[in-house]
N, C-alpha and C positions, 0 to 999 in steps of 0.2 A: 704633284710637285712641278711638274712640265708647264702648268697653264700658270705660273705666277711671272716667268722668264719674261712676256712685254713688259708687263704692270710693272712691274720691276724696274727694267731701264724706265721707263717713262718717269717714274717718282724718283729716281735717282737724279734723271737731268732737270726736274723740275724744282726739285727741294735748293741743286745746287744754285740755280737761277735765283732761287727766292730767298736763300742764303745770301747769295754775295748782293743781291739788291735790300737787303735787311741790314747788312754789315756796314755797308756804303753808306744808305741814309742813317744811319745810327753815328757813325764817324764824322758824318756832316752838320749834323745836328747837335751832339752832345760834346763840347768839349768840358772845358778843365772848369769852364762856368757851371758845366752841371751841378745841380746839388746830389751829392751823396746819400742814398738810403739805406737804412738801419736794417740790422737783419730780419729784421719784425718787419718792415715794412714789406717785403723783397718774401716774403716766407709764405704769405698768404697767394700774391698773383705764383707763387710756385707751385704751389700747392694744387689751386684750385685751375690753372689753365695751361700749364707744361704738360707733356706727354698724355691728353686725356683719349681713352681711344675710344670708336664707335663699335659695334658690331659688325658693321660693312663698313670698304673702305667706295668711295664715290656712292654710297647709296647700293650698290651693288655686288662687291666682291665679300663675300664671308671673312671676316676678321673675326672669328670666335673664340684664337685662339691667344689675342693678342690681351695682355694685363698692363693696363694702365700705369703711367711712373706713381713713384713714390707710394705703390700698394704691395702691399704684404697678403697671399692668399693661400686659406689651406690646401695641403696638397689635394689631387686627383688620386679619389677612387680606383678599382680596375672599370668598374662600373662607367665612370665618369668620363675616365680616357676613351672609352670607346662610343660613349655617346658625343664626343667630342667627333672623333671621326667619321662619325657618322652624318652628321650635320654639315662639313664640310664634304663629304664625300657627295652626300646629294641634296645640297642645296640646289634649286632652280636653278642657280648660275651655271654649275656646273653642268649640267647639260648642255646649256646654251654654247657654254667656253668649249665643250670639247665636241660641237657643231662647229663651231668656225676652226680650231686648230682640224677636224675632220678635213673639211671643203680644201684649206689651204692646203694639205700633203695631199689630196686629192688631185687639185687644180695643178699640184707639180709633180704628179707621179711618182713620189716620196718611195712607195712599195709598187712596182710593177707587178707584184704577185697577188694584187689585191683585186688589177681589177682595171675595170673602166663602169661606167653607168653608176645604178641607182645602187648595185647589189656592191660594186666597189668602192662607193663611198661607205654602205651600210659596214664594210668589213673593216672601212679607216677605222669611221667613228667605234666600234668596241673595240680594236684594238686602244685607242687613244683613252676610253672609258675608261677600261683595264687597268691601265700605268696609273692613271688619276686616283682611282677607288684603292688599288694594292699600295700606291704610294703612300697617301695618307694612311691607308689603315698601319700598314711597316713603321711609319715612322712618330703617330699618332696615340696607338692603341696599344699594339703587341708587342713591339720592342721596350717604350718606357712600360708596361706591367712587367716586363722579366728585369728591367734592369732598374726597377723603383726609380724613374724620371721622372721629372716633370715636361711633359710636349710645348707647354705655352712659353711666348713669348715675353718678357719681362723689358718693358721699355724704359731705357735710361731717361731721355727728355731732358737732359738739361746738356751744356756743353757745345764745344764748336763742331760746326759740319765733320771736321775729319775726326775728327775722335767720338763721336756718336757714329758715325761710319764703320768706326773698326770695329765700336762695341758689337754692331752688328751682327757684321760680319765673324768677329769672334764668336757669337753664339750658337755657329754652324757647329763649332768642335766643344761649348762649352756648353753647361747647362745646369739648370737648377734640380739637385735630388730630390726626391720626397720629403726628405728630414730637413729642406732645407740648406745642406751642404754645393757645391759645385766639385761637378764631375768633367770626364769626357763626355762628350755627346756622344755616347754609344746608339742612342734612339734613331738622330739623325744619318751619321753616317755608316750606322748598320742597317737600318730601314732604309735607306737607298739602295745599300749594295745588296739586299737581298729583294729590292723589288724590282733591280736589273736584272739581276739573276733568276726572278722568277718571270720575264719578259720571253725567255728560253722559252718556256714552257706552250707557247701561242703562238709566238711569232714564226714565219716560213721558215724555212731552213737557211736559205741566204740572209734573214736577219738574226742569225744567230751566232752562239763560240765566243770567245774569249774577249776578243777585240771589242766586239758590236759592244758586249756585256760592260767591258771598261768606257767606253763611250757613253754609252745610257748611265752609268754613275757618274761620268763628269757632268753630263747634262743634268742630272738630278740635283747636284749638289751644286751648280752653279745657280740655277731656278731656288732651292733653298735660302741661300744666300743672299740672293736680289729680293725675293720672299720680306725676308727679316729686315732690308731697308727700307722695303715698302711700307714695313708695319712701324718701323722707329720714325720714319718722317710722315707718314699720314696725318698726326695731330696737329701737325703745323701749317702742313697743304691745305687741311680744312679750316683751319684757323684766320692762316693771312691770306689764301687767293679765296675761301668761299666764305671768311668772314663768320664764321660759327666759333 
């Protein structure tokens, strides 16, 4: 959950860029001359190029678990949930991502009890692994099977920046049940707080207790959160700036 936190800001201040340069030329362009279209016309480009999502977002990051606007999918298996996180858990990328968060807490001494040289990076990067693999799996697999979730994301795709924003963002604490219904997001913010909680379990003793534990859930759920933006405005990043 920790490696989404750049990606994140970066499609937040990018989408807002290509929103308000979208808003602009569209306000300069169309006025009261425009001609009006019929819901049938307006129904089709909605359909077929709003919220379309890829597997990866830039060609690289795992979006596997993100569901296209305007679809409707049967729920996840237990079976499914956890081949779900499993594929995020270790994709390629994910290695690579938790080599450079490794090097950087490295480079600034993040855990002095880890280290210096080759054996104190080797001890960054599992620890970093760890949080990555128990994140997803908590919030992925084992919490939506006990509490009949759905883990994936369900993208709105239509509407202004700030209110596809919230919807987002609302989906830290909301989410789709099995049956279909909307719940609490038990999945997300109990699979946080117990993958901070199990962070206890490895980390030195000075990164441990109550505090560190509350800290590591606000970073969890803040990385979640930017997470869920990234995956609501990627259709349109790859749309208007890469033209797909």
């Amino acid at each position: 959950m920790k490696t989404a936190t750049a990606f994140g800001i970066y499609v937040v201040l990018l989408c807002s860029t290509i929103w308000g340069q979208t808003t602009a030329s569209t306000e300069a362009t169309c006025t009261s001359a425009c001609p009006a279209k019929s819901p049938a016309e307006e129904a089709p480009k909605k359909q077929g190029s709003e919220g379309q999502q890829t597997k990866r977002m830039l060609w690289v990051v795992p979006n596997f678990a993100a569901v296209s606007a305007n679809t409707q999918l049967p729920p996840l298996s237990t079976r499914d949930k956890f081949v779900l996180a499993t594929k995020d858990s270790f994709d390629y990328s994910s290695f690579v991502w938790t080599g450079i968060l490794a090097a950087q807490s490295w480079a600034l001494d993040s855990d002095p009890e880890f280290g210096h040289g080759a054996a104190g990076y080797a001890r960054y990067y599992w620890h970093e692994f760890a949080d990555g693999v128990s994140g997803t799996f908590f919030t992925e697999a084992i919490v939506p099977t006990l509490t009949h979730q759905d883990p994936r994301y369900y993208t709105r795709g239509h509407g202004g920046f700030f209110r596809r924003a919230g919807y987002a963002l609302s989906r830290t604490f909301i989410t789709k049940t099995d049956s279909g219904s909307t719940s609490f997001n038990w999945s997300e913010v109990g699979g946080n707080g117990l993958t901070a909680a199990l962070s206890n379990a490895y980390y030195p003793a000075q990164e441990r207790g109550l505090n560190q534990t509350l800290r590591n859930f606000g970073t969890q759920m803040e990385s979640a959160a930017l997470n869920n933006i990234a995956k609501e405005f990627w259709p349109d990043v790859r749309h208007k700036v890469f033209r797909k």
